[in-house]
C-alpha positions in Angstrom: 81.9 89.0 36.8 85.1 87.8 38.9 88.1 89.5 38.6 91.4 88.0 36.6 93.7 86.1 37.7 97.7 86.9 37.9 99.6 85.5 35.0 103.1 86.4 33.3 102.8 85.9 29.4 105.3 87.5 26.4 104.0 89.1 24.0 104.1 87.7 20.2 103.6 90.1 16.9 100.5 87.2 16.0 98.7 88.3 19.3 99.4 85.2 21.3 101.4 84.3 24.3 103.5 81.8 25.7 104.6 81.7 29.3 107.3 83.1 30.7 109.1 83.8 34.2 109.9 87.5 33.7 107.7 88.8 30.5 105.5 91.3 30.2 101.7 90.6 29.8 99.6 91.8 27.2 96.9 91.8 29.7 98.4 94.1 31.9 95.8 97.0 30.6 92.9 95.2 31.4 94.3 92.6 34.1 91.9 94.2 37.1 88.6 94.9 34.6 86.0 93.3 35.4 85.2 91.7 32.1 88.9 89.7 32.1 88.7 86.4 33.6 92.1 85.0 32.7 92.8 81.9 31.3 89.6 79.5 30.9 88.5 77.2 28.5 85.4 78.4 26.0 83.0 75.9 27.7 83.7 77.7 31.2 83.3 80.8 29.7 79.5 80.3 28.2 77.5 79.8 31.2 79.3 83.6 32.5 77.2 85.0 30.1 73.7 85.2 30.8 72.3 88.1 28.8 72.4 89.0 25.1 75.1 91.9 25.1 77.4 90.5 28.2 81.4 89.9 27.3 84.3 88.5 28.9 87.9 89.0 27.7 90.1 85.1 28.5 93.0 83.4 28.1 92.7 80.3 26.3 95.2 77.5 24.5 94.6 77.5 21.2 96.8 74.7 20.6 99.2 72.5 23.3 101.7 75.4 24.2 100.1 78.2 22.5 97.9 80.7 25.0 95.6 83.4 22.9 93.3 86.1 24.0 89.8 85.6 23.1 86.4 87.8 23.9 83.6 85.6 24.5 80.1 87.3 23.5 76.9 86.7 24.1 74.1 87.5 20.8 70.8 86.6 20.1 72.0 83.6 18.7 74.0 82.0 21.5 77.4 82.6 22.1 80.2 83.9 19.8 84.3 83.6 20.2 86.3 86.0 18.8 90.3 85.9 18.7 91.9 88.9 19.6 95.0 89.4 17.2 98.4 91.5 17.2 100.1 93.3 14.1 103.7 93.4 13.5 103.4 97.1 14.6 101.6 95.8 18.3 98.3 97.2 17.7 95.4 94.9 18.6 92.3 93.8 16.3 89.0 92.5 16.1 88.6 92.1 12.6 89.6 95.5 10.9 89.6 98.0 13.4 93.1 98.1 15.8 94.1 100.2 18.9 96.8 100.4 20.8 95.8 98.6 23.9 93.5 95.7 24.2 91.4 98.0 26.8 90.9 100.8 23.9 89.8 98.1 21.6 87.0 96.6 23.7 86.3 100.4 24.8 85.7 101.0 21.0 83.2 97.9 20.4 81.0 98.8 23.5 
């Protein structure tokens, strides 16, 4: 899988982003991995993944303006989206479990 791209988003206590000149990104953690692919739309992302079990963390707009992190999954059954949310304290989730970083939450789903 390509590497990320460089982008400058804000964090937000709902886990997405807007852009801005001088913010600090919540992909910073994971910005070189090679599962982050930066922002792209879900219909770029699918064809990335060829086998059941391969991931990729993106950028996506959620709505005009609004920039969210989403992990793209490939199952049995084709491929799932999940959001990737923020609590008021800045841990991350996927569902129930959080972690600190976005990197120790996909470390803990693998």
């Amino acid at each position: 899988m390509a590497k990320g791209k460089k982008d400058k988003t804000e964090n937000t206590n709902d886990g997405n982003s807007q852009a801005g000149d001088d913010a600090v990104s919540i992909t910073d953690d994971v910005r070189g991995a090679e599962y982050y692919h930066g922002l792209i739309p879900r219909m770029d992302a699918e064809p990335l993944l060829k086998r059941e079990g391969d991931f990729l963390l993106r950028k996506t707009e959620h709505s005009p303006g609004m920039i969210v992190l989403a992990l793209s999954c490939k199952t049995e059954n084709g491929v799932k989206h999940f959001m990737i949310n923020q609590d008021p304290s800045g841990t991350f989730y996927l569902e129930h479990h959080h972690e600190k970083s976005i990197a120790d939450l996909i470390a803990w789903h693998l």
